[in-house]
C-alpha positions in Angstrom: 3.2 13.5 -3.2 2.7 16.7 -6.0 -0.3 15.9 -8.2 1.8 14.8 -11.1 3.7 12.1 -9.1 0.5 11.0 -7.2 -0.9 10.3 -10.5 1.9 8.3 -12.1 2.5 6.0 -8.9 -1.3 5.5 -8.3 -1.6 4.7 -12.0 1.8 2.5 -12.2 0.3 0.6 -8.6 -2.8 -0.1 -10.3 -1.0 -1.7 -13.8 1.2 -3.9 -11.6 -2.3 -4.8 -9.2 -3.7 -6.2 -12.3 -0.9 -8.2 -12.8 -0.2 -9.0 -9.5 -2.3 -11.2 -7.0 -0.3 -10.9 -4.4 -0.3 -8.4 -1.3 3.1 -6.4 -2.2 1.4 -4.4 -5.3 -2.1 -3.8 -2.7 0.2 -2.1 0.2 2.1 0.3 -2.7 -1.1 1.1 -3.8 -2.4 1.8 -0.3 0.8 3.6 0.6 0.2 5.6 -2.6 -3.3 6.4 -1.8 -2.2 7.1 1.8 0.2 9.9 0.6 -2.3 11.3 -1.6 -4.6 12.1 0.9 -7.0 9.1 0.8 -6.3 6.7 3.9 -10.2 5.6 3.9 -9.5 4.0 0.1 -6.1 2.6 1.6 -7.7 1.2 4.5 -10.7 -0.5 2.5 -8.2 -1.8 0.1 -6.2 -3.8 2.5 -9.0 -4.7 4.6 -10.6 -6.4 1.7 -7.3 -8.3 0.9 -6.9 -9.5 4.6 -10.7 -10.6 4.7 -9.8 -12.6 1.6 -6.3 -13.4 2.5 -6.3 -13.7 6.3 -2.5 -15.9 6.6 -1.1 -12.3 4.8 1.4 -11.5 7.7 2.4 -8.0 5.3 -1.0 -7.0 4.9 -2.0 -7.2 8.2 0.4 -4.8 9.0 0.2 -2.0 6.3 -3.3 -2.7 7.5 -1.7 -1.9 11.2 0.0 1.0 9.8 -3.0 2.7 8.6 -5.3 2.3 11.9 -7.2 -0.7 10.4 -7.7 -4.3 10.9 -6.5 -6.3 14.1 -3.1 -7.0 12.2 0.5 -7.2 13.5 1.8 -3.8 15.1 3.6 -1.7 13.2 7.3 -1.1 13.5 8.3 2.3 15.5 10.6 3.1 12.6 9.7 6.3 11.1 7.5 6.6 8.2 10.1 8.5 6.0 12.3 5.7 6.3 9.6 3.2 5.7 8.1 4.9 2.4 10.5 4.2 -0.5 10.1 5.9 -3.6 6.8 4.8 -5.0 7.2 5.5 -8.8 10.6 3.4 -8.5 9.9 0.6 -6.7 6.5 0.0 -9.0 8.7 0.5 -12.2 11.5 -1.8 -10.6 8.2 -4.4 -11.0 7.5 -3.5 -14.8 
């Protein structure tokens, strides 16, 4: 993601997370932070959620996804086709 773009998903991720309990706004966020370079934020993120929400099928396996956690495997689809655009599926939530 360019800087700009980084900033406005990370930022619209975060307003839907506080809105949000559930897992879906935590693995946009994750992905977001993933893209931007920060897997280790991504990784702790999710890994809190499954400690707290261990029946979370989803987050066990963005948790997969990013090396973490002793989720579900992750699909061999290719991670272009997996990573929607993260500004517009956040904004679809708002």
């Amino acid at each position: 993601l360019r800087s700009k773009e980084y900033g406005e998903a990370k930022e619209a991720a975060e307003l839907w997370l506080a809105r949000d309990g559930s897992a879906e706004p935590r693995i946009v966020l994750a992905n977001v932070l993933e893209r931007g370079g920060k897997r280790a934020e991504a990784k702790a993120l999710l890994e809190l959620y499954v400690k707290k929400h261990p029946q979370s099928s989803e987050a066990k396996r963005a948790l997969a996804r990013l090396g973490g956690g002793a989720g579900e495997q992750p699909s061999q689809q290719p991670r272009a086709e997996k990573a929607p655009d993260l500004v517009q599926v956040v904004a679809k939530h708002h």
